[in-house]
TITIMI-721434 format. One record per residue (C-alpha): x, y negated, z. Coordinates in steps of 0.1 Angstrom, whole numbers, plus 5000, padded with zeros to 4 digits. Each point is the difference from the previous one (the first is absolute). Last residue first. Layout:
% TITIMI-721434
XYZ ...
END
This chain:
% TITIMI-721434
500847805262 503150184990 500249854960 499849645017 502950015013 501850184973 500949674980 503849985010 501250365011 498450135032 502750165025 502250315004 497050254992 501050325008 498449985034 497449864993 499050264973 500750275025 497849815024 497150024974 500350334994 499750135031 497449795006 498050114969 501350385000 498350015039 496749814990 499049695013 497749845022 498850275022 502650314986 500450135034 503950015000 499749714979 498249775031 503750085017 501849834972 496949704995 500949965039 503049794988 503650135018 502049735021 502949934988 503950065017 501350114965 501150305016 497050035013 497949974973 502150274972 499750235032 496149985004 499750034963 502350294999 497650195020 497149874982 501450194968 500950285016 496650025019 497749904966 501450304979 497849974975 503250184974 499849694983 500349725027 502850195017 502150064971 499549644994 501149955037 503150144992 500649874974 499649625012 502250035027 502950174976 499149654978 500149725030 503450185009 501749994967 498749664996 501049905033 503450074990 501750225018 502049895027 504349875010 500949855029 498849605020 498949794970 497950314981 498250075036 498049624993 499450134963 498550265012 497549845029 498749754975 499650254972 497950275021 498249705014 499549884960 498850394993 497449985034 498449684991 499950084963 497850355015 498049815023 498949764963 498750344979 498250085036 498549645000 499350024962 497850355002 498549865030 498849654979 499050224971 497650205022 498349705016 499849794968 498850334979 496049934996 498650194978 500250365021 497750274978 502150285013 501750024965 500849625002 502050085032 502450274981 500449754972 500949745021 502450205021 501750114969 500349634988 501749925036 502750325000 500749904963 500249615004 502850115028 502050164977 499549764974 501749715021 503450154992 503550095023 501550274975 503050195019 499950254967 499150315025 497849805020 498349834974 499250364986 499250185029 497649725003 498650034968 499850395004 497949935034 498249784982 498750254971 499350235024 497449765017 498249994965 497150155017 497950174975 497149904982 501450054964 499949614993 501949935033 502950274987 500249844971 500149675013 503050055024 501550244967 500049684979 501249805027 502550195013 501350074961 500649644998 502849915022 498949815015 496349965024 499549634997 497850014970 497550195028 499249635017 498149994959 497250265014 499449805033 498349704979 497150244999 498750174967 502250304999 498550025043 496449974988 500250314973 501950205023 496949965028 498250024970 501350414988 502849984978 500550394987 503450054984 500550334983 503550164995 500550284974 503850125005 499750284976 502550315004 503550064979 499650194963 503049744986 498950014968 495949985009 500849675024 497649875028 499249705015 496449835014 499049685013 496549975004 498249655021 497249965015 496849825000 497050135017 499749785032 500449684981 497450084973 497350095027 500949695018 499649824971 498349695013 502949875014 501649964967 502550234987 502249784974 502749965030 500050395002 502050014970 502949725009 499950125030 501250404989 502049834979 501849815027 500250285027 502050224966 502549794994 500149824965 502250134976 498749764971 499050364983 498050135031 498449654997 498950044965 499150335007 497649915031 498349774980 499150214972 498750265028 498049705010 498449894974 499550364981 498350115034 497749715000 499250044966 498850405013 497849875024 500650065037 501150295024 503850004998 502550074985 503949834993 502550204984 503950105000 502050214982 503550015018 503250094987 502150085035 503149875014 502050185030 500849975032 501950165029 502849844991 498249655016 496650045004 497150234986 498249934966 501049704974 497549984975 500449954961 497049874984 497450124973 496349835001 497050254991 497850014969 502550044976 501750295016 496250175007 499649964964 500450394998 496950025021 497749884972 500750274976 499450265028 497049855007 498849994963 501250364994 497850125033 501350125027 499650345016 501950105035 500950355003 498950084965 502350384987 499650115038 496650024994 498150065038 497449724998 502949764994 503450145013 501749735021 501550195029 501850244979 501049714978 503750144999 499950134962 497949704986 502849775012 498749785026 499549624996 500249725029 503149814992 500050194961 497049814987 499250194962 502650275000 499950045039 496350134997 496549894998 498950264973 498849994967 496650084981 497749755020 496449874983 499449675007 496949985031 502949845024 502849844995 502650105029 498850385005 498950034964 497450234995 500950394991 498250194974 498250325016 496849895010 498849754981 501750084969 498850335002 496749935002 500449744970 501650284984 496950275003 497449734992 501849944964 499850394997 503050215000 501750164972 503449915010 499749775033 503350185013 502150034974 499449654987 500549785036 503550285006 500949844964 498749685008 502449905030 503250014979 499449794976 500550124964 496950144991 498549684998 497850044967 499150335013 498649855033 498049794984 498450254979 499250205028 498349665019 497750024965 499150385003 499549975034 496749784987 498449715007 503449775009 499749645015 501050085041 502750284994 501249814966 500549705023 502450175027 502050184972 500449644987 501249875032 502050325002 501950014969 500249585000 501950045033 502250294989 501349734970 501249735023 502550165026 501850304984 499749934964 500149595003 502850035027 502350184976 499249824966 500549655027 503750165007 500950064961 499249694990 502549835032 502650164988 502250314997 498950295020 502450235008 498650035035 497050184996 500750335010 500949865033 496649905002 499449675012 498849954965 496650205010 500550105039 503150125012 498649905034 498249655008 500649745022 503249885013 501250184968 498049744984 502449695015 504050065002 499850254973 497749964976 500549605007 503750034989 499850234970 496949714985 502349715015 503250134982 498150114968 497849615001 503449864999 502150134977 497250004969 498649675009 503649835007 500149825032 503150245010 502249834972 499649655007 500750075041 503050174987 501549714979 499249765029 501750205024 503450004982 500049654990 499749895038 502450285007 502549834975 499449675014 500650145032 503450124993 502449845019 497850115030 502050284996 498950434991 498549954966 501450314980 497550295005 497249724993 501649984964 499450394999 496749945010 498849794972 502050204974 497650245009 496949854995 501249844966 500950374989 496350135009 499350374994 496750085021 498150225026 502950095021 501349644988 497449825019 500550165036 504149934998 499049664990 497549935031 502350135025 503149854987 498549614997 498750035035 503250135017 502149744980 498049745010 499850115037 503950085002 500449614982 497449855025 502450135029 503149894983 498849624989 498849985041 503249715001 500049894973 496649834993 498650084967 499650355006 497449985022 497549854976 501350264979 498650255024 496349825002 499650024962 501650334998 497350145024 496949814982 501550094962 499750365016 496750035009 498849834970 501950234978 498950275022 496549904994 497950205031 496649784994 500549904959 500650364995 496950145023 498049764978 500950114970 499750375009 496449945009 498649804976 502250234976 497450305020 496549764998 499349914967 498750394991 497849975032 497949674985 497450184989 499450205030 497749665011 501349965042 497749845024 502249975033 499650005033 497649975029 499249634994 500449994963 503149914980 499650084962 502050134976 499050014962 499449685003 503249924983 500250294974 499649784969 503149785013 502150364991 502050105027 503849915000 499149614994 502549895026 496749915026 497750254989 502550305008 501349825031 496149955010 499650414994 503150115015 498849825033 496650124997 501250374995 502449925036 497249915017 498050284992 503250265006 499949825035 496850075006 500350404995 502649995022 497949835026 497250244998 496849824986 499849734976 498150114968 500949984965 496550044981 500150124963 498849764967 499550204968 
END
């Protein structure tokens, strides 16, 4: 029996992406059967999927989580980089503290599930290695762990305990073997028995169920079935109430009182969208007020066994990274799920979405994979272009704390500027988390002015003289004029530059007439004094306080005996420029103690 997977809401697409993915790792390390290879089948709006090959599907799925989040693998990378540090004396202490760190965590995790002598011998020698002296025995010492973590058994338990609680409890509830009832179980068998009975057999119920409704000539014979599946849930309430009714009667009532599947339609629904199945955007049964379905408090939002099987690939479908959010100690990192959508054919989807993992897992920033995907786009597309957009979502069931679900429209005007040559200028923007949240910001449609002022406080604070701060006042006014339709930014970039270039002139007078007071008596630094200048008219710039700002301005040019540009007094009516751009600009300038070598052509 062959079903229809089709695209729809993006949650629902991702789990689709993530069944094909299981299902070509399956194929390709002979985990599913070579009998079941068309059993699969892209097709423009989804996937053609034969039930048959369901059974094949949950150590598909295991196996393939294990080989993604390997903790042998993951480790063996660390310990690899360490001991490259370890060979040179001098950072021999730091790698050691890192080794040691690594090597702990990971053994103390393995023996809660298992005796191992030769595991911890391993970190008692460890204990003792404390000179440089003793590389040889570290080198020995790492080696013998790496061989005992890429054991089968050791292994696939550590990376099975790990991704149920790094990865699905970013996802799902205590759900199935994410059940805390569950978590004696001892191996990879006794995991796939779980998912089978929870996941894989309800689908066949219903599917069947489905099929006996459409084939059967008498109640007598959808009785029957019913009886010879007493055990699932559903078909008890199914029995009681179409006892002694006629065949008529129960198609009547399947019509109008079965539920259809909200996210796979016309399939029969006997569960409910809630935080067990998708946690980020589920609600317990108990505090679905607002969700009841057709008043039943007991089926606030009904899914169907096949759609609630497919959303629980929803980990395999999307890419996993760490993301820094905030700056500086106001930050923290976040475990992201990320996905590409958009309005096109589902093998386009696949392409992409494998492409954006792949980058996501070189660490590449986020302006250059959104490029990299738009470049693929052709002109032609303008449909495509305007309706791709990218999902990042994070949320944790342990730690009960809210979803941060963040969605990244890219309308053309976007689409054209990833595509420009102006894109890479934004490589100049360091440290990275600028960039990242410069371009996040962009691709939500908001002004990433706030981000610039932070940057500047930043450079400021650190007494960091860079070329990316002005890059970051010129991209954002090359964003802002592409919005308006504006194509040609000559004019524009050429102001942004001369205000970036008054404010140099005014820092190297500032210099000039310190360092001539310096000879006669003693006075600050003209860092010290170019920096208190530039806070305050930062304060300035972001509370849009375009009189203090001027006002200081007017002082900054006089003492410096210059001659203000009318650009300053044209940003008090916005003509050319906007306030934040000017203001911005200067500030730049005027933290900006000269171009290094190779900038010049960066500015123009």
């Amino acid at each position: 029996m062959k079903v229809q997977l089709r695209m729809g809401e993006w949650m629902i697409t991702m789990g689709i992406v993530g069944l094909y993915r299981v299902f070509e790792y399956g194929l390709r390390n002979e985990i599913i059967d070579q009998q079941y290879r068309q059993s699969i089948s892209v097709r423009p709006w989804g996937l053609e999927l034969d039930i048959d090959v369901l059974p094949q599907l949950p150590k598909a799925y295991f196996l393939y989580l294990i080989d993604e989040y390997s903790v042998a693998k993951r480790d063996s990378e660390k310990l690899r980089l360490y001991m490259k540090q370890a060979e040179k004396e001098g950072q021999f202490q730091e790698a050691l503290k890192n080794i040691k760190k690594t090597v702990e965590s990971t053994t103390k995790e393995a023996l809660k599930y298992l005796t191992h002598e030769q595991l911890e011998n391993v970190l008692e020698t460890l204990k003792r290695i404390k000179k440089y002296e003793d590389l040889n025995d570290l080198i020995a010492c790492v080696n013998t762990f790496e061989t005992i973590i890429y054991d089968k058994k050791i292994n696939q338990k550590l990376t099975i305990e790990n991704f149920k609680d790094k990865i699905l409890k970013s996802f799902f509830g205590q759900v199935s073997f994410l059940n805390n009832s569950k978590k004696d179980l001892d191996d990879l068998d006794d995991y796939i028995e779980v998912f089978q009975k929870d996941y894989v057999t309800p689908i066949f119920y219903d599917l069947q169920l489905e099929q006996v409704l459409v084939t059967a000539s008498s109640s007598e014979e959808i009785i029957r079935f019913l009886d010879d599946n007493k055990d699932y849930g559903p078909f008890k309430h199914l029995k009681k109430a179409w006892k002694l009714k006629t065949i008529e009667h129960i198609r009547a009532y399947v019509k109008e009182r079965v539920n259809k599947c909200l996210l796979l339609h016309n399939y029969l629904a006997f569960h409910n969208f809630e935080e067990m199945v998708f946690y980020p955007i589920g609600v317990a049964n108990n505090k679905a007020l607002n969700f009841n379905w057709d008043l039943e408090n007991k089926q606030p939002r009904p899914i169907s066994s096949l759609a609630k099987f497919i959303l629980f690939f929803i980990p395999a479908g999307s890419a996993i990274y760490f993301k820094k959010e905030g700056f500086d100690e106001q930050s923290e990192h976040r475990m992201y799920a990320g996905f590409v959508q958009t309005d096109t054919i589902f093998s386009e989807i696949l392409q992409k979405n494998n492409h954006f993992k792949q980058m996501k897992q070189s660490k590449e920033p986020f302006d250059r994979i959104v490029s990299k995907l738009v470049q693929s786009i052709s002109t032609e597309a303008k449909y495509v272009t305007d309706h791709l957009f990218f999902i990042e979502i994070s949320s944790n069931y342990k730690d009960r704390k809210k979803t941060y679900l963040h969605y990244y429209h890219l309308p053309s005007y976007l689409a054209n500027y990833f595509q420009s040559s102006y894109a890479k200028k934004l490589d100049y923007i360091k440290p990275y988390e600028y960039r990242e949240q410069f371009v996040q910001y962009v691709l939500r449609g908001a002004d990433p002015v706030p981000v610039i002022y932070k940057y500047l406080r930043y450079c400021i604070e650190n007494e960091i003289s860079q070329i990316g701060l002005y890059i970051a006042v010129r991209e954002r006014n090359r964003i802002l004029q592409l919005k308006k339709g504006v194509k040609d930014m000559s004019s524009t970039d050429k102001r942004v530059y001369a205000v970036f270039r008054s404010g140099q002139e005014i820092r190297k007078a500032l210099e000039q007439a310190t360092a001539s007071k310096a000879a006669e008596q003693y006075s600050a630094s003209s860092n010290k004094k170019v920096n208190a200048i530039a806070y305050r008219l930062l304060n300035a710039a972001k509370a849009g306080n375009q009189k203090s700002f001027m006002d200081t301005l007017f002082r900054l040019h006089m003492s410096a005996e210059k001659p203000i540009s009318p650009i300053f007094l044209n940003a008090l009516h916005e003509r050319d420029l906007d306030f934040a751009t000017v203001a911005n600009a200067f500030i730049a300038g005027l933290l900006s103690s000269g171009l290094q070598e190779g900038q010049e052509d960066v500015v123009l």
